[in-house]
C-alpha positions in Angstrom: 12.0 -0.5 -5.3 10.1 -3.3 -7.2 9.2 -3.3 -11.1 5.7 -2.0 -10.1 6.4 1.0 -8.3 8.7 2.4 -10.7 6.0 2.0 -13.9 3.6 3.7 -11.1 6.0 6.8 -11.0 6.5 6.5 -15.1 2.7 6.4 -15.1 1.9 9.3 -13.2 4.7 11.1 -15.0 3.1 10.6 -18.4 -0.7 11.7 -16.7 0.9 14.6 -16.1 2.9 15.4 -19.4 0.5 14.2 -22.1 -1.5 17.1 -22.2 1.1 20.3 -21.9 2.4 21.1 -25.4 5.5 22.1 -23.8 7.3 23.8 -20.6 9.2 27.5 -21.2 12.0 25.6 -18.9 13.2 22.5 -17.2 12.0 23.8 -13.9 8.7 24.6 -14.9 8.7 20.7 -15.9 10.2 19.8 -12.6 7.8 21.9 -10.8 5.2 20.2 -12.1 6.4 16.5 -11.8 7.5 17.2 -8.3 3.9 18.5 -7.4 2.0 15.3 -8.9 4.4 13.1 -7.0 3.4 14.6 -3.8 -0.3 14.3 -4.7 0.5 10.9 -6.2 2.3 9.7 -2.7 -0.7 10.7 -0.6 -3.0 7.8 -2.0 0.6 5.2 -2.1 0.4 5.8 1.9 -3.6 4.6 2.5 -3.9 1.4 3.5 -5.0 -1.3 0.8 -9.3 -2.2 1.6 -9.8 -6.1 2.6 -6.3 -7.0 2.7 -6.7 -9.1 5.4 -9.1 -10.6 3.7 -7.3 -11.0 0.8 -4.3 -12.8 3.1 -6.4 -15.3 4.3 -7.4 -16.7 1.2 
């Protein structure tokens, strides 16, 4: 796992904590970070647009 894809997960982890005041427990805030990494691995998965493009340069 490179530099980038860890700050990607840190990044999506603070998008989803910065607004909540706080969590009644730790599984509530699991709950949550595990449902936003789902969402967040969906759009990881597409394809990146005019790569081959971008190779051939």
């Amino acid at each position: 796992m490179s530099t980038n894809s860890v700050e990607a997960v840190h990044r999506q982890f603070r998008k989803l904590t910065k607004t909540k005041g706080g969590f009644a427990n730790e599984n509530s805030l699991l709950k949550l970070l595990y449902a936003g990494i789902l969402k967040a691995s969906e759009r990881w998965t597409h394809p990146i647009q005019n790569w081959d493009l971008t190779l051939s340069l």
